[in-house]
C-alpha positions, 0 to 999 in steps of 0.5 A, a space after each residue: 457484457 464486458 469482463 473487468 480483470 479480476 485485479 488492476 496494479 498500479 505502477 507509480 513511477 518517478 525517475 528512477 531510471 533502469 531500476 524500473 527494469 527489475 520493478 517491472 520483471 518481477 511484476 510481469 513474473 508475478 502477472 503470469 503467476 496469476 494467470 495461470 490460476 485463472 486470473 485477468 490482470 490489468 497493469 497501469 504504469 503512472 509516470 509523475 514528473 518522470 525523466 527520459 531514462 525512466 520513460 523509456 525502460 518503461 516501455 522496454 520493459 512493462 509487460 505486453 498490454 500495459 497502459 502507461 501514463 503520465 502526470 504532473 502532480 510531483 505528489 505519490 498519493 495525488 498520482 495513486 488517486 490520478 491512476 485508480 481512476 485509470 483502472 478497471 479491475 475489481 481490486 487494485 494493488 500498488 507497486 512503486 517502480 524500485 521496489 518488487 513483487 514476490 512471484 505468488 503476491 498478486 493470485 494470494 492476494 486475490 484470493 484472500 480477498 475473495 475468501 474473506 469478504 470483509 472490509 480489508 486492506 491486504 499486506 503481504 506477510 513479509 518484507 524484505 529490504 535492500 540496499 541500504 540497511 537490509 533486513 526481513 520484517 513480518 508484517 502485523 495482522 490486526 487480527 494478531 492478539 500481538 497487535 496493538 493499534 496505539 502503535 500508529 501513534 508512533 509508526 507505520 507498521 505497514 508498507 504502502 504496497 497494499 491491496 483492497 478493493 476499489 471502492 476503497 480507494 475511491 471512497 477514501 483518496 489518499 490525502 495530500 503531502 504538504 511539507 510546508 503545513 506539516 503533513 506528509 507520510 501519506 501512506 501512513 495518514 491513509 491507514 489511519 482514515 481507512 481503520 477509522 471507517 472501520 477496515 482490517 489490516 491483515 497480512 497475507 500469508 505466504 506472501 513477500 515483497 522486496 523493498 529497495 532502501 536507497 540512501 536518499 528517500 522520499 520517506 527519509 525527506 519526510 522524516 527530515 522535515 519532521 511532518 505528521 500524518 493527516 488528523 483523524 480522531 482514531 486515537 481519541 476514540 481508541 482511548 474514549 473506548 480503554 478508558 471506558 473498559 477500564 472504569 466498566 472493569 472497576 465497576 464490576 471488580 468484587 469487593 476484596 
């Protein structure tokens, strides 16, 4: 019987160029981290529409066994799709190529998954961001009484560098962008579906991740074209169910 590593994490990689290096430093420093726990980690570096420079500081610097490989989808969630097919382990964690791990993410991750056996999306509990505009930002547990989740009407409170199951991924694909149609923010779309089927968001305490901010970005092209999230019905369901605690609490409010 063959033993599946205990987490798969996904690189997607575009042209980013020698930024990749660090990307892949802090990966590796975080795979050893793991390792020594006991853990087995796969790693899977998705080169979609990469150029040379990116290509070849991939293969200088991903970690010894790495499997890299390429596509031609032009589109981040359609290659994160294209790379869960790709991986063996029993949880799968993203890590896009200008961003970094913090050195404890991917054993904590590991084992808050393991602890709690509940449908989860796990986030670390902190990001920081650099370059253009840095600053440090506490990721909300859905489980905080703070929470509210009429707040992803408005916003993502979460980064796309998550960690779950599998079977989640494979369930629920990440959904296309289509600037033309209006939808994009796949990340943020894909949350919603999955809250909808009924996963948690929680944060892993202790946990950090570092966010590179660059002048011109994917999600800056996204705003610019003024797109939404793929349609779910999570908001109306939400707002059915406050609608009927309210009239339930009316109800039953003694007389004055």
């Amino acid at each position: 019987m063959i033993d599946l590593p205990d987490a798969s994490i996904v690189v997607n990689a575009h042209r980013e160029g020698l930024m990749v290096a660090s990307t892949l430093k802090s990966l590796d420093r975080a795979k050893a981290f793991a390792e020594k726990a006991g853990r087995t980690i796969e790693i899977v570096v998705c080169l979609d529409k990469g150029d040379d420079l990116t290509r070849a500081a991939i293969n200088q610097f991903a970690p010894a066994g790495t499997a890299v490989i390429e596509a031609s989808f032009g589109d981040l969630g359609l290659s994160r799709n294209f790379s869960v097919g790709k991986t063996c382990g029993k949880y799968i964690g993203f890590l896009d190529a200008d961003d970094l791990f913090g050195e404890t993410w991917i054993e904590l991750a590991i084992r808050s998954a393991k602890c709690d056996r509940r449908p989860v999306v796990w986030h670390p509990e902190f990001n920081l961001y650099f370059g253009d505009g840095p600053r440090i930002v506490r990721h909300i547990d859905m489980e905080d009484e703070k929470y509210d989740p009429l707040w992803l009407i408005s916003g993502n409170p979460w980064t796309a560098l998550c960690f779950a199951d599998r079977a989640l991924f494979e369930q629920f694909p990440y959904p296309k962008t289509d600037l033309s149609r209006g939808v994009g923010y796949e990340d943020w779309g894909w949350y919603r579906q999955v809250i909808e089927a009924g996963w948690l968001h929680k944060s892993v305490k202790g946990a950090a991740h570092a966010i590179r901010v660059k002048p011109v970005s994917l999600v800056k092209q996204t705003t610019a074209a003024g797109v939404f999230p793929v349609a779910t019905t999570l908001f109306r369901k939400m707002l059915e169910r406050r609608a009927e605690s309210a009239y339930r609490r009316q109800a039953i409010a003694p007389p004055r």
